[in-house]
N, C-alpha and C positions, 0 to 999 in steps of 0.2 A: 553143623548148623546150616540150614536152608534159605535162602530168601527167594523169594518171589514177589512179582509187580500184585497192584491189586487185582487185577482179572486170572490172575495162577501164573501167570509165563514165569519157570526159575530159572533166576541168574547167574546163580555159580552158590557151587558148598564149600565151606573150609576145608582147607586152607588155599582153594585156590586163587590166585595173583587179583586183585580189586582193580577191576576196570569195571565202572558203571557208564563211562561217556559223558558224565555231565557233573559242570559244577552246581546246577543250581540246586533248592532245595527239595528233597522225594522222599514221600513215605511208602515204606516197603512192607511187606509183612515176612515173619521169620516162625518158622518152628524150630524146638530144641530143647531138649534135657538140661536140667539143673545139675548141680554135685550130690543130693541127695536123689535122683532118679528120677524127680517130677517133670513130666514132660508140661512143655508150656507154647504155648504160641500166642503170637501179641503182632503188634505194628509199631515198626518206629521211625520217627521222622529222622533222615541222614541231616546235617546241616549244611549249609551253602561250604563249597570247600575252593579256593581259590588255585589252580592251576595243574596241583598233580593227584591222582587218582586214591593216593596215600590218604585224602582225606575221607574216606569211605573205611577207615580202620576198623569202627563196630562190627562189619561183617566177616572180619577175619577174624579177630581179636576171639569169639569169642562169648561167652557167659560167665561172668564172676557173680556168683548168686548163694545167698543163702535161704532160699527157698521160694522166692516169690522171682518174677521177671522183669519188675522192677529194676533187680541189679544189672542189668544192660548197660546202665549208666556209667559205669567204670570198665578200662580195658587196662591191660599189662602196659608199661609204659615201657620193656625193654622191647616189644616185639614193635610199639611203635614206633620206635626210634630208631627200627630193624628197619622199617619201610624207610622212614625218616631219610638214615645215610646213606640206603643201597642208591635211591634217586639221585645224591650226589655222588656217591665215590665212583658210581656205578658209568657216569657221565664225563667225568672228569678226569678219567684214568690216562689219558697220553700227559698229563699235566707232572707224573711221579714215577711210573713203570718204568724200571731199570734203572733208577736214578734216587739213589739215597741222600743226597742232598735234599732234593726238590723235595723225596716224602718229608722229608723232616719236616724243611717248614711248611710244606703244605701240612699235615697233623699239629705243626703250632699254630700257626694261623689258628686252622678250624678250631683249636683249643679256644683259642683267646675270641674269639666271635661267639664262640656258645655260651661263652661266660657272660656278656652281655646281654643277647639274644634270646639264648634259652636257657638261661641261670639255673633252671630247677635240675637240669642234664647232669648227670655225674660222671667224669672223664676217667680213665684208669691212670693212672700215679705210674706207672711201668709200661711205656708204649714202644719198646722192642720190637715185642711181636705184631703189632700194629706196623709200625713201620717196616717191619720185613713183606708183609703182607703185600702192602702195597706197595712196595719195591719189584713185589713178585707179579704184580697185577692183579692179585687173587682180592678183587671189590667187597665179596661178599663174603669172605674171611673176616677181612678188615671191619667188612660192617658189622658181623655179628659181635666180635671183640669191643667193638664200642660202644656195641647195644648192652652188652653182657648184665652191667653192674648199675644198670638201671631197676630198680626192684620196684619200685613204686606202680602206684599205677596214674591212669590220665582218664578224665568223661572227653567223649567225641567232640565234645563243644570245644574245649579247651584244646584240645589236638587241633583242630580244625582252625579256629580264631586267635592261635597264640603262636605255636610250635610249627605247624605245617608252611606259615606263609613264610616263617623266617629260611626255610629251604633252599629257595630261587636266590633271596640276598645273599644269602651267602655263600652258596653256590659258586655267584658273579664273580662278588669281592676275592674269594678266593683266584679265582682263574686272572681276575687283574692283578694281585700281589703276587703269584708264581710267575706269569709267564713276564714280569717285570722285574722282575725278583735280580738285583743288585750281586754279578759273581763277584767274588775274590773275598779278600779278607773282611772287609766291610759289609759285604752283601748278607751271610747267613746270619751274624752275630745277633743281631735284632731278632731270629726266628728260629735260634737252637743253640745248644749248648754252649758254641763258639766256633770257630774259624778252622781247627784243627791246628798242622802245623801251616798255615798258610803263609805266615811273613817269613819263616826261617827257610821253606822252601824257596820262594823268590831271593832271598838274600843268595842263597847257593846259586842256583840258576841265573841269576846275575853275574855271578862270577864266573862262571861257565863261557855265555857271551861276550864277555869285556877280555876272556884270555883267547879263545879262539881266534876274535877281529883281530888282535892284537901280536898272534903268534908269539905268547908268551907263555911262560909257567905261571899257573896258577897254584895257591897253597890253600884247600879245601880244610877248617877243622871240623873234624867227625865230630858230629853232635852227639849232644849225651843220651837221645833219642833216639834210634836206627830201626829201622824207614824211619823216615818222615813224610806226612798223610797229610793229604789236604788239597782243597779248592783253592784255585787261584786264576788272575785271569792277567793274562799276557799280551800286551801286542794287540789289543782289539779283541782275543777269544778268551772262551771261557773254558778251562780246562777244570774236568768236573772230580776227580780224582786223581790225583798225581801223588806218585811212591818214589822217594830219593832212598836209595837203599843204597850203604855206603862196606867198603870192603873193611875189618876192623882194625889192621896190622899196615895201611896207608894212611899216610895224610897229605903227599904234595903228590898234586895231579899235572901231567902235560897232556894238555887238550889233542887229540889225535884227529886230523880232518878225515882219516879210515876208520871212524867209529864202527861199529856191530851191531846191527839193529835186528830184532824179532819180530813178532808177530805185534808184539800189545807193548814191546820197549826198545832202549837204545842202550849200549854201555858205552864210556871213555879210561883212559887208562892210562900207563906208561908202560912201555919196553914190551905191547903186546897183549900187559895184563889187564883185565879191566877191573876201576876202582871204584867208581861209581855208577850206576843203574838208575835211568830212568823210565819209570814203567804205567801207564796209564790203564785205569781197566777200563775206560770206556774208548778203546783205540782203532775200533770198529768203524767208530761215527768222521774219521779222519783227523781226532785229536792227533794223535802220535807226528803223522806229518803236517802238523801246523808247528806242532811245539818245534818240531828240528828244522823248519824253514825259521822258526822266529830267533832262535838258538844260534841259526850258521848262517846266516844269509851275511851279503857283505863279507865272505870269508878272507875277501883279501886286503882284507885292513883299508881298504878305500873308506870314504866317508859317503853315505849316501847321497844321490845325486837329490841337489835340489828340483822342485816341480819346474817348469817351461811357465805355467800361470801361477802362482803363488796367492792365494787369497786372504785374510786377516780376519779373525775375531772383530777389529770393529766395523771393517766390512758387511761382515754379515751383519752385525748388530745396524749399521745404519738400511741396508736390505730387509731386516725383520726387526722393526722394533718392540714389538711386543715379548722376542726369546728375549731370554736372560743372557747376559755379557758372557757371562761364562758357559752355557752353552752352544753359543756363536763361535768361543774360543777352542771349545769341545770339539765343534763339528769341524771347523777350518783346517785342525790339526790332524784330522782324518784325512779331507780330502786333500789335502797336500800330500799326506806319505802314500795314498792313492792314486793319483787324477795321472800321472803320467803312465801309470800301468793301464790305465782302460782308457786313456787318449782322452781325454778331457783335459786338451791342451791349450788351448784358446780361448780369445773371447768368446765365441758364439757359442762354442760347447761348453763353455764352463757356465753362460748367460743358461742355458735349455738347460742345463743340469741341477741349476740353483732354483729356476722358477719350477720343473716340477716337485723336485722336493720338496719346497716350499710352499706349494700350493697343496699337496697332499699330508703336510706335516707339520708347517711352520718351524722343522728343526726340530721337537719337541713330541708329538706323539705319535709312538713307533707302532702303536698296536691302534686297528680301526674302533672308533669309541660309539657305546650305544647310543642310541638316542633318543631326546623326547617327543613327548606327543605332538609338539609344532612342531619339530624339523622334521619327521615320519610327516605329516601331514604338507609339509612344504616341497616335499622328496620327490625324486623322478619315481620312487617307491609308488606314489600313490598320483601317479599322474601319466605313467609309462598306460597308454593302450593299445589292444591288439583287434584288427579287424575279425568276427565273430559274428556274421550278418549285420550287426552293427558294430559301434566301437564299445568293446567291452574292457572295464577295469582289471586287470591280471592279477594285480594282488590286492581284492578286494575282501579278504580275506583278516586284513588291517582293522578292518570297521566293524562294532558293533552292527548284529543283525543281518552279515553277511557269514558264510563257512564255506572254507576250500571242500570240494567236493570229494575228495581224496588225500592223504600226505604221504601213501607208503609206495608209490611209484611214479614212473615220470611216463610220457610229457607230462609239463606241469601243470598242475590242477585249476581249472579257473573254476568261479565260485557261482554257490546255485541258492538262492537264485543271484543273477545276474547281474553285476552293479553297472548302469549307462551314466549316469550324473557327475557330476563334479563333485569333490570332496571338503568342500567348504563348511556344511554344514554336518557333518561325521564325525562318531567319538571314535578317536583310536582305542583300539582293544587292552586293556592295564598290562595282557601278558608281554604286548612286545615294547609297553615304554619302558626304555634304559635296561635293556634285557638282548642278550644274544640269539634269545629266539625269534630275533628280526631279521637277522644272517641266515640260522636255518632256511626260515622261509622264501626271503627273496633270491636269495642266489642260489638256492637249489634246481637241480637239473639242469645247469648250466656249465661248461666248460668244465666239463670231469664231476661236477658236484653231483651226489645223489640224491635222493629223494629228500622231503622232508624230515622223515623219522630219521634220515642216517646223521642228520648233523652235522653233516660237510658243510654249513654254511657258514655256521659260529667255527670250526675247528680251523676254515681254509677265507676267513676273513681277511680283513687286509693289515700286513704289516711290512714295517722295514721304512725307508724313507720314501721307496716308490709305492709301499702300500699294494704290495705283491696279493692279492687275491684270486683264488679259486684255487681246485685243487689241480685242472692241466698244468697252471702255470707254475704252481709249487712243485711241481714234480719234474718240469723244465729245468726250472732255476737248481732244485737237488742234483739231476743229476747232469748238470753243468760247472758247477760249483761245490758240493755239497756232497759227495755220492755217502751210501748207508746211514745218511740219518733219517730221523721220520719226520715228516715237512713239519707240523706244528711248534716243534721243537726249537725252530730255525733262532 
């Protein structure tokens, strides 16, 4: 199938990738055979499609006709829904790649969002191979698999004004409930089958630590389970798969300070032998030596040293009163078993330690949050100028009736035509209110960031309590702290 503008210039033939450039609404004209061999050509108007290119489906899609061209009106709904996921999963991939947990609930999530969303969508009942998929990274696996059992079909209207725009929301939503997403025993249970063995691990693992400190015997009973599997989060981390694999002919263990450690585990034993094994598969990202610091530390029965500054839950609650008590109680108890290890020992250090956090966090949100059309319009976003024979707006690109004159290379793009005025009276653009594609744009080609298309903006946004942004700095803090994981992950 062909299109072409009205003067002849063609734009692309199926099945190749729908990029037309624009949302707004354009009649094209098309040549193309029917199922019974009548060739047909006509004009059909695309309708207004709001943000991804996906909404141009008619021209891939296709002719479902039984003899007239007319039926242009209907397209496959699995191949739209083909378009549909690739745009998310295809986006979203450092959010689950290598990490069966995260796919889970990221595939429940999106479950439970399309059931509201886009109700008419049929999920597959058996999402294995789905989730392997995107364990594997392989996006467009995944996507076909979900598109599979969609049989129906959808008119461009309804793709376009129903289906297409719920993409971006939920998109978002997703990326806010993963990269938020609650480890340990409580965290999955809400988002997949259940927890694994995650309390009966801790239980062992607790006794592990309590006989070590203690230089004591401990009496380990072998559960009726062997391994035992499961996410659990220890000590502040989140340890994302953990294996107690137990020997079956022991039961009383003496904690040995000369344990055996490998590549991706550790074993303990008695008289030499080792009776219990613990084994992490993701041991890469420096799980393995967090878990045996959190395990042996203190090995000499000492009791850990109190902090030099010691701060209080209602401290901070009367410093923040807006956090919740028990979030105040949360943080406190952090930076106490912290502050003397990074010297935030005093007042004035612990005073500059509590106002930035606090100013970038209020204690409470660790990931940088989008925003709306008045705080985009009240932003250094839209008020930062750079000399360009006159003072020119940089990302004016914000505003209806302006466009970046580029987004696939840096330096960054200022916008043509030209915005000098003030932004008083400017609509912000609907794509970047409460949307990540506000990150892409502003902070690209900046301090490691790439262009606009790469997405470094939204990926290397700001989190953590100091609200670590960009991507130099993420890749400082990794391999200071951090080394082999992949920064967004943090």
């Amino acid at each position: 199938m062909e299109w072409t503008t009205a003067s002849g210039k063609q734009l692309l033939t199926a099945p190749a990738v729908l990029n037309l450039g624009t949302t707004s609404q354009l009649t094209y004209k098309y040549t193309c055979y029917l199922q019974n061999g009548t060739p047909c050509s006509d004009s059909y108007t695309l309708p207004s499609a709001q943000g991804l290119d996906g909404g141009r489906v008619a021209a891939e899609m296709g002719v479902e006709a039984a003899g007239t061209c007319a039926a242009l009106t209907n397209v496959a709904l699995s191949k739209a829904m083909t378009e549909f996921y690739s745009k998310m999963l295809c986006e979203t991939i450092n959010l689950y790649k290598g990490d069966q947990a995260r796919a889970k609930a990221y595939l429940a999530n999106l479950q439970k969002m399309m059931k509201v969303k886009v109700a008419e969508v049929v999920f597959p009942e058996d999402q294995s191979a789905v989730i392997d998929a995107l364990v594997a990274g392989d996006c467009q696996k995944a996507t076909q698999l979900l598109a599979a059992l969609n049989t129906g079909s959808v008119t461009p209207d309804q793709f376009n004004s129903h289906i297409l725009p719920a993409n971006t929301t939920i998109k978002d939503e997703l990326i806010d409930k993963i990269t938020t997403l609650q480890c340990g025993c409580a965290g999955l249970a809400d988002f997949t089958s259940g927890d694994g063995d995650c309390q009966a691990i801790i239980a062992q693992l607790g006794k592990v630590k309590a006989a070590y400190s203690s230089k004591q015997n401990v009496t380990l009973t072998k559960p009726a389970k062997n391994p035992l599997i499961g996410q659990i989060s220890l000590g502040g981390q989140c340890y994302t798969d953990v294996q107690l694999s137990f020997v079956p002919d022991q039961t009383s263990l003496v904690i040995d300070p000369q344990y055996s450690q490998g590549s991706s585990s550790f074993g303990m034993g008695n008289a030499g032998n080792t009776y219990l094994t613990i084994r992490l598969t993701d041991a890469k990202s420096g799980q393995l030596e967090s878990l045996k610091t959190y395990l042996f530390e203190g090995g000499n029965g000492l009791p850990a040293p109190k902090p030099p500054f010691a701060i209080t839950g209602v401290q901070l609650k009367l410093i923040f009163p807006n956090t919740a008590q028990s979030r105040c109680d949360e943080v406190a108890a952090v930076i106490n078993k912290y502050s003397t290890k990074f010297g935030i020992d005093n007042t004035l250090r612990m005073s500059h330690f509590l106002g930035q956090i606090g100013a970038e966090t209020q204690l409470t949100y660790l990931t940088e949050l989008t925003y709306s059309a008045t705080n985009i319009k009240n932003s250094s976003f839209a008020t930062t100028t750079r000399s360009e024979g006159k003072q020119v707006l940089k990302y004016c690109d914000l505003f209806e009736g302006y466009d970046a004159t580029q987004t696939s290379s840096c330096p960054f793009p200022y916008c043509d035509p030209p915005l000098y005025a003030g932004t008083t009276n400017l609509e912000v653009k609907q794509k970047y209110v409460k949307s990540t594609t506000l990150f892409d744009y502003v902070y690209a080609c900046r301090l490691g960031n790439g262009t606009i298309d790469s997405q470094d903006g939204s990926w290397f946004r700001g989190r953590g309590f100091v609200q670590l942004t960009r991507q130099d700095n993420y890749e400082s803090f990794q391999a200071k702290w951090i080394p082999n994981i992949i920064a967004p992950n943090l």
